[in-house]
ZAMARGU-4260 file (C-alpha; in steps of 0.2 Angstrom, whole numbers, plus 5000, padded with zeros to 4 digits):
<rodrens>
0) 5678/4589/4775 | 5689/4586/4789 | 5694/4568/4781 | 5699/4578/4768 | 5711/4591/4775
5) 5720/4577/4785 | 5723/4567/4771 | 5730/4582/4763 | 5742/4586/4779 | 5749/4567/4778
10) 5755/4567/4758 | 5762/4583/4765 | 5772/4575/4776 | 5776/4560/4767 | 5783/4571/4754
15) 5796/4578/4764 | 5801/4561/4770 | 5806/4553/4755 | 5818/4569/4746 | 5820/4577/4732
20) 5818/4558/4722 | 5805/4551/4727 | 5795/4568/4725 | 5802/4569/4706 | 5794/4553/4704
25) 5777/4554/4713 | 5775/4571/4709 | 5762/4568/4698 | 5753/4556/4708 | 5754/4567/4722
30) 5746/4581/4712 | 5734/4570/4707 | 5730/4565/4720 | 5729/4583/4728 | 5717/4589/4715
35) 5706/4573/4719 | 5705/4578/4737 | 5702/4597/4729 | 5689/4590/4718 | 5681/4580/4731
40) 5682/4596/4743 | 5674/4606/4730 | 5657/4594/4726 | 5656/4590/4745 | 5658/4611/4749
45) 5645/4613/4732 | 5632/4600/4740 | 5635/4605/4756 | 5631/4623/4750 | 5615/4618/4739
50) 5608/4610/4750 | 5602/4625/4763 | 5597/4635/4746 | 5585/4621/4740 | 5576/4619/4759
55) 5577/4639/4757 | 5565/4639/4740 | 5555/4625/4747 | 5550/4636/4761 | 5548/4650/4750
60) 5539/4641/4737 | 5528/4634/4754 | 5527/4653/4759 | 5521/4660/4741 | 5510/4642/4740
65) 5500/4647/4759 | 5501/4664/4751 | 5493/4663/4736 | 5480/4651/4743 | 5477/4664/4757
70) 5474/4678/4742 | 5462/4661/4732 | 5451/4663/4746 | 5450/4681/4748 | 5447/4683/4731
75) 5434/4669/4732 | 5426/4676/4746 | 5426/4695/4734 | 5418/4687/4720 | 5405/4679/4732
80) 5403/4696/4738 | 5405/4705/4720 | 5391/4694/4714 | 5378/4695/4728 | 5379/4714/4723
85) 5377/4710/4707 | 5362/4701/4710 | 5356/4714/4719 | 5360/4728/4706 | 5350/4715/4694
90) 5335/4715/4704 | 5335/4733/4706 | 5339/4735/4688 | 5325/4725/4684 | 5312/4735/4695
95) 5318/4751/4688 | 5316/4744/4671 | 5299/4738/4674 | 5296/4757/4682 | 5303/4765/4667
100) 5291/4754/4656 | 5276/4757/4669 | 5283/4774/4663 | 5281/4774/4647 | 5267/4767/4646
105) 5258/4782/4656 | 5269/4794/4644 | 5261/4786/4629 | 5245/4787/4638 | 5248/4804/4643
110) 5253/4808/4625 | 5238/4801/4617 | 5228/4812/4627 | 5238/4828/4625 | 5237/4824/4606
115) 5217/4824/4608 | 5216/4837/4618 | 5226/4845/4605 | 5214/4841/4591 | 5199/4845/4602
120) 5207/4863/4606 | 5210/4864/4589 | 5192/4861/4585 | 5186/4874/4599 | 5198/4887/4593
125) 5190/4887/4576 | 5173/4886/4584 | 5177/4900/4595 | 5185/4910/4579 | 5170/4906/4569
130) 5159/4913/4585 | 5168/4929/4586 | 5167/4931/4568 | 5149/4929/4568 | 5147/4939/4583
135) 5160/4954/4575 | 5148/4954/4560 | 5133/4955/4571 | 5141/4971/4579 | 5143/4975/4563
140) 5124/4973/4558 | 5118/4980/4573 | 5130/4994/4574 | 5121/4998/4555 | 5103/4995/4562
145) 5094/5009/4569 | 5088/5007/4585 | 5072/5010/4588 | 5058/5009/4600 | 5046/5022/4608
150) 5032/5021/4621 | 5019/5035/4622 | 5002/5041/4630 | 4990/5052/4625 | 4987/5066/4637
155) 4983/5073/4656 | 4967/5083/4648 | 4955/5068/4651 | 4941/5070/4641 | 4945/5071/4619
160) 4931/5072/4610 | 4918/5068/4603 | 4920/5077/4587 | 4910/5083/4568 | 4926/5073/4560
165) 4941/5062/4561 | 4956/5069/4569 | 4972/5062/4571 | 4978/5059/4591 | 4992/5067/4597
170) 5002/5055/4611 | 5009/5071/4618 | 5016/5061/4633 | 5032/5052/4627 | 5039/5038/4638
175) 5053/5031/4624 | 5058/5037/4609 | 5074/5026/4605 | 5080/5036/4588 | 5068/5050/4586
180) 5053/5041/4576 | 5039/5046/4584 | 5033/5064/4584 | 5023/5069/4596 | 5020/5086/4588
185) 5007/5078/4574 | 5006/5062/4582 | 5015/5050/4567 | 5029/5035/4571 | 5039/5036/4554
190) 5047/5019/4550 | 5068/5024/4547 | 5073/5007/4541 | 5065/4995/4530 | 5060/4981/4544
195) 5047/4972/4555 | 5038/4984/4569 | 5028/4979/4583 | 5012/4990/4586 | 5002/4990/4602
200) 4989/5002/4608 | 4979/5002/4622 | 4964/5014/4625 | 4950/5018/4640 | 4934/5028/4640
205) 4925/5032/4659 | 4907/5034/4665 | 4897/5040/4647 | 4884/5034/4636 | 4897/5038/4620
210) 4905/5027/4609 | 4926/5025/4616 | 4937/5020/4599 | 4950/5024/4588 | 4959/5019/4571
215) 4975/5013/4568 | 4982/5018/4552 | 4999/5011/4540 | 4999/5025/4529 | 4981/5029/4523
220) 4977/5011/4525 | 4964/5005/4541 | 4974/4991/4551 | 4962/4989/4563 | 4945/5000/4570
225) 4943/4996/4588 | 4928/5003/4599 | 4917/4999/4612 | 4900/5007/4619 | 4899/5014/4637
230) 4883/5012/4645 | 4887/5026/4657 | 4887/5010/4671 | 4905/5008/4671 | 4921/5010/4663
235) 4928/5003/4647 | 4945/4999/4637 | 4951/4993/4622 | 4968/4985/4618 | 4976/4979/4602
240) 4994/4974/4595 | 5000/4970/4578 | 5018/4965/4568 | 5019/4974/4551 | 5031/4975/4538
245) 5036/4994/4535 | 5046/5000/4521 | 5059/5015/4526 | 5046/5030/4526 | 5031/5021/4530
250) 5019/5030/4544 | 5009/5023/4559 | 4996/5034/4570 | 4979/5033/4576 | 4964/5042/4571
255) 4948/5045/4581 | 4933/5045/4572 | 4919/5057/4571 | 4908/5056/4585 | 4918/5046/4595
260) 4928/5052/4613 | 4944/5045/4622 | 4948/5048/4639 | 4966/5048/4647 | 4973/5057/4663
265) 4990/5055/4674 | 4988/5037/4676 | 4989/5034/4656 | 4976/5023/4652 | 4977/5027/4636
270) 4995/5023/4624 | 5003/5019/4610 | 5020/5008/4608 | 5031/5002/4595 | 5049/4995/4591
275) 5057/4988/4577 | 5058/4968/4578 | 5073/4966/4564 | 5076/4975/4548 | 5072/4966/4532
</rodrens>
C-alpha cells in the first residue's frame, strides 16, 4: 500500500517536469497508469479487508461449532436421563397394570358372588314371602278357630253316692274354661266347632268296701265304663283319656252309675279335662 502511494507521488512529479507537451501526450498513459495503481489499491485494500472478516467467521463458526457440541452433549446426557425415567415410568406402569388386572380379576370374583348372593336372596325372599304367606293364612285359620280347652274337678263334698240310679256328675270346680264349652251347672262339654278333642278323666274312691266308677258318655253313646272295687284296705283310682271326632254340637259328660260312689275333696283327686286338637 505504501509502494503504491509513492509510485503515485513520483508520476506526479514527473508530470510537472516535462510541461504542458509531454502531459498532452502521456496523458493517457498516465491515467492509466493512475487507475492501475487505483485498481491495485483497491484489491490490496479488498484483500487486506476480507481477510479479518474470514478469520472473524472461522472463530464464529468455531464458537457456534464448541457450542452446538456443548448443547449435543447436554442433550445427550437429557435423553439418557429422559429415558431412565422412562424406563422407570414402564416399570411402574407395568406393576400398576398387573395391580389393575389383579383387580379385576377380584371384581369379577367379587361380582360372581354378588350375582349369587343376588339369586340366593332372591330365592330366600320368595321363601320368606311364601312363609309369611303361609303364616298370615294361618292367623287367619286360627283367628277363625275357636279356642278351646277346659280343666275341671268335681267337688270339696267328698263323698258322692252311692245311688238307686244313674246321675250325671257335675265338675263344679272349674280350673279352665278357654271359650265357654263346659257347663258346670249340668255338667256337659259341648263341642263349638266340628274338630278333634282330647278327653281325659281321672277319678279316686278312699277307705270303702263300695264299687268307685263312672261312665264317659259322647252323646248317648258309652265311650268308656271305668271302675274298680275298694276293699276298704286302701285307696283306689282310675284314670283314662281318649281322642274323638266331634261334630259342632256334640256333647261329652260323665255319668255315675247306680250303686256306685266317687270321692273328691280340696286336693282334686277327681277331674275331667278336654281341648280341641284341630278343627276338621
Amino acid at each position: 500500500m505504501r509502494s503504491a502511494a509513492i509510485f503515485l507521488a513520483l508520476l506526479l512529479c514527473l508530470q510537472w517536469v516535462t510541461g504542458k507537451d509531454t502531459e498532452t501526450e502521456g496523458e493517457k498513459d498516465v491515467q492509466f497508469e493512475i487507475q492501475g495503481v487505483r485498481a491495485a489499491h483497491d484489491q490490496s485494500s479488498r484483500q487486506t479487508n476480507i481477510t479479518p472478516d474470514i478469520w472473524t467467521e472461522l472463530k464464529e463458526l468455531r464458537d457456534m461449532a464448541i457450542e452446538q457440541k456443548v448443547e449435543l452433549r447436554n442433550s445427550k446426557s437429557k435423553i439418557e436421563k429422559l429415558e431412565q425415567e422412562n424406563a422407570a415410568l414402564e416399570a411402574r406402569m407395568s406393576s400398576t397394570e398387573n395391580v389393575v388386572e389383579q383387580l379385576q380379576r377380584e371384581n369379577i370374583d367379587l361380582l360372581a358372588r354378588v350375582t349369587a348372593s343376588e339369586q340366593k336372596n332372591t330365592v330366600l325372599e320368595t321363601r320368606l314371602s311364601s312363609s309369611e304367606n303361609e303364616v298370615e293364612e294361618l292367623k287367619r285359620q286360627n283367628a277363625d278357630r275357636p279356642k278351646v280347652a277346659f280343666s275341671v274337678g268335681l267337688t270339696d263334698a267328698g263323698l258322692i253316692g252311692p245311688f238307686n240310679t244313674d246321675i250325671t256328675l257335675k265338675f263344679s270346680k272349674v280350673f279352665t274354661n278357654i271359650g265357654q264349652a263346659y257347663s258346670p251347672t249340668t255338667g256337659i262339654f259341648t263341642a263349638p266347632a266340628r274338630g278333634v278333642y282330647y278327653i281325659r278323666f281321672t277319678m279316686w274312691d278312699s277307705y270303702s268296701a263300695d264299687v268307685m266308677g263312672a261312665k264317659l258318655y259322647h252323646n248317648d253313646k258309652i265311650m268308656t265304663w271305668s271302675y274298680d272295687y275298694n276293699d276298704s284296705h286302701g285307696y283306689v283310682s282310675v284314670s283314662n283319656a281318649l281322642v274323638l271326632q266331634l261334630e259342632k254340637g256334640d256333647v261329652i259328660y260323665m255319668v255315675l252309675g247306680a250303686g256306685y260312689r266317687i270321692y273328691d275333696d280340696s286336693h282334686n283327686r277327681t277331674t275331667l279335662s278336654g281341648f280341641l286338637l284341630f278343627a276338621v
